[in-house]
N, C-alpha and C positions, 0 to 999 in steps of 0.2 A: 278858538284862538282869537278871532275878531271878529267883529260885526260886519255880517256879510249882507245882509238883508238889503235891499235897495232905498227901502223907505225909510229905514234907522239911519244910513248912513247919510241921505236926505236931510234928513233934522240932526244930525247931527252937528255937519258941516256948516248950518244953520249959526252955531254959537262957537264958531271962530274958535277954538282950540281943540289942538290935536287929539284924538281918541286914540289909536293906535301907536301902539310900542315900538318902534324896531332898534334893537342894540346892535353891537359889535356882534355880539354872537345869534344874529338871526340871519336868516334867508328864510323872504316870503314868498312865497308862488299863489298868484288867482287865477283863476279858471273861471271864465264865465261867456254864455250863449250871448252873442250879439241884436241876435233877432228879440229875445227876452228883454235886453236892456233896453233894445228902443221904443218897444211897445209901450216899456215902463215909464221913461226918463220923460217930464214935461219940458216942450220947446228945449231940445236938446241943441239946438242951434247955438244958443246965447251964450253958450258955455266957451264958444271954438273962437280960436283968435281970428284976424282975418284971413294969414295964410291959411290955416286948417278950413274955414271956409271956401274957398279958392279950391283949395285941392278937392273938396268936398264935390262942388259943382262939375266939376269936371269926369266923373263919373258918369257912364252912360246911362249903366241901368241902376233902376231907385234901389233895389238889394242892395250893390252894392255899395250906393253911397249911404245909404242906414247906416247898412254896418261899419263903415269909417268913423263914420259921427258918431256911432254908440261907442266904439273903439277909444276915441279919444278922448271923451266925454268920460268912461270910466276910467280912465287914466288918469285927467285933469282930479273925479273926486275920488279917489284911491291916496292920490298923492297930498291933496287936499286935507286927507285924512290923516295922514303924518306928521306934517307939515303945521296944522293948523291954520291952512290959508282957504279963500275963498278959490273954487276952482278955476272958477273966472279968470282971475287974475297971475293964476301961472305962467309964468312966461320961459318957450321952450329956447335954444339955440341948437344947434347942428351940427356936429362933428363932420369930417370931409366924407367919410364914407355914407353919410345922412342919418346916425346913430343922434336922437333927441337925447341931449341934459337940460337940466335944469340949468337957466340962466343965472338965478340967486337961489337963497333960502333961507328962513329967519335964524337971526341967531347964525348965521356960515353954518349951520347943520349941513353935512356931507348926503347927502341922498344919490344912490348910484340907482337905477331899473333900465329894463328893457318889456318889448312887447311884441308880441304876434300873432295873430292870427289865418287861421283859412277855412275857408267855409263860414260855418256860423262861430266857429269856436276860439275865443281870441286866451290868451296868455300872457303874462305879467310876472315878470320878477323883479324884487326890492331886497335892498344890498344896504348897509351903511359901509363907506370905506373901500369897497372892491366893485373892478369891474365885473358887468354881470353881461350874461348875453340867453337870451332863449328861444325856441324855434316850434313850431308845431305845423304839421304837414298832417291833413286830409289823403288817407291812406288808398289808393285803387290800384287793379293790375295796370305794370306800365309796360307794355307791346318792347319799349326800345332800351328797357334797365342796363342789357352788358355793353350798347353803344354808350350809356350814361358813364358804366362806372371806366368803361373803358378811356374818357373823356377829363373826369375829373375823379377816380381814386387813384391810391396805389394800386401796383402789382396786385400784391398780396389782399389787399381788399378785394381788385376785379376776379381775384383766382376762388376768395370766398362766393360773391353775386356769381361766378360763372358755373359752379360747382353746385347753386340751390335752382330748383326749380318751383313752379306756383306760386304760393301763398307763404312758402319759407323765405322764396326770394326777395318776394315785394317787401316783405318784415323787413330782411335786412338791409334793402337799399333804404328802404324810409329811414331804420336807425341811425343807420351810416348818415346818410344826408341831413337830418335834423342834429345831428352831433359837429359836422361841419359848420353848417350855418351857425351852431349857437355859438361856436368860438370866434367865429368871424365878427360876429355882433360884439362879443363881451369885449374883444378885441379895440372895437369903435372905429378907428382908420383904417381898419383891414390890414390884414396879413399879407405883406410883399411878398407873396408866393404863391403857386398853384395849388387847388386843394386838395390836389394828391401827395403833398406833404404835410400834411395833416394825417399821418395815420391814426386812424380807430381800431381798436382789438373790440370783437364781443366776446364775448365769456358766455361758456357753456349755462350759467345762471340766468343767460338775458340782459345782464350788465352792459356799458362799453365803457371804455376808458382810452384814454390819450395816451398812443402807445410813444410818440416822436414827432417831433415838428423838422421838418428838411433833415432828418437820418438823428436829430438832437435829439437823446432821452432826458437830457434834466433841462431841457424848455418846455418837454412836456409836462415835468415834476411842476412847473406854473398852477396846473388848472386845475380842478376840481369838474371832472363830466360826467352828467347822469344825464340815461334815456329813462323817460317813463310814458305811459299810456292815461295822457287826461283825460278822456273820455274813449266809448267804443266809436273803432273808425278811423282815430288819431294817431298818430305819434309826436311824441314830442321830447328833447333833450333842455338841458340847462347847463351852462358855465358861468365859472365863477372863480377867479384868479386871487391865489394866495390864500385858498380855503385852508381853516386850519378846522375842521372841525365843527362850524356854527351849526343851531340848532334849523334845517330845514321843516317849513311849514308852510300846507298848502289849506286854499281857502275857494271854497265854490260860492261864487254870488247868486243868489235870488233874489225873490219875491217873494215869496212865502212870510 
């Protein structure tokens, strides 16, 4: 689909115009190891504005401020990459709920993404035109899941999490919760509600979908919600509002 390679996209960015596509009818998703990217990326510093510097430092331990700075650093040249701009030179702003846009873009070209990561594993989704939001959770047994869903699901959700035991349970709280979060995001100012109005339905296939927002079914008809599994270990969902159909595609960064 695109040049995923780190060094291609390196020299790429190199000669100031955009390589990569994204139309109307795309949704992109990258997947890529944070630890990999930093290993890779020379003086990945240079790249971060001052804020993202700032934020950087403040980080206790060096894990995780790597992976901030690789975090951001393949943002700036992902986006670089669309765009045709120097990475460098991206300049973010901040929705109130802290959801980064793009302050310009040449040509008023629309660019919508979101980002996440945990653990080593971060995520990215790119949009022309729609808001986008996406979520990945580092999966382990959680001791306190029916005080979780009892706290922030529905009914009906806490009647699902209370009714699975092990390794079904923890599946389905992660789904549920990275489906939450990812609406929250695409959202951008959050959602004036609790996220137990946010129902999610799983389907017997492993799917979820947005059953109702506060008891509303065609607020939910809004979204567009997929859960999927980007790496073993993970879970992770994606939203995307006023989908009609665009062609999703996913991209794994290397080295190779």
């Amino acid at each position: 689909m695109m040049a995923n390679n780190l060094k291609v996209m390196r020299q790429a960015l190199a000669q100031g115009e955009p390589f990569w596509t994204l139309t109307d009818s795309d949704i992109h998703i990258w997947v890529a190891s944070l630890e990999m990217a930093h290993q890779f990326l020379d003086e990945p510093f240079t790249l971060l504005a001052p804020d993202e510097k700032a934020r950087a430092e403040r980080f206790y331990f060096e894990r995780d401020r790597n992976r901030f700075i690789a975090g951001r650093c393949l943002l700036r040249m992902i986006i670089g990459g669309y765009l045709g701009m120097d990475p460098s030179q991206i300049e973010f702003a901040y929705r109130e709920a802290g959801k980064p846009v793009l302050k310009s873009g040449p040509q008023g070209k629309k660019l919508q993404f979101n980002l996440s990561h945990s653990n080593d594993l971060a995520l990215y989704i790119f949009s022309r035109n729609h808001e986008v939001g996406i979520d990945v959770e580092y999966t382990h047994p959680m001791p306190d899941t029916d005080d979780f869903a009892e706290k922030f699901f529905s009914t009906r959700e806490t009647e699902l999490i209370n009714s699975l035991r092990g390794e079904e349970k923890d599946a389905a709280f992660f789904k549920l919760w990275t489906c939450k979060e990812a609406l929250l995001k695409a959202n951008g100012s959050g959602l004036t509600m609790p996220l137990s109005h946010m129902e999610i339905s799983l389907n017997s296939d492993g799917s979820a979908a947005l059953s109702s927002v506060g008891g509303n079914r065609e607020q939910a008809l809004r979204w567009h919600l997929q859960a999927f599994d980007p790496a073993p270990g993970y879970q992770a969902a994606f939203a995307v509002e006023g989908y009609k159909g665009q062609a999703i595609s996913f991209c794994h960064v290397n080295v190779e």
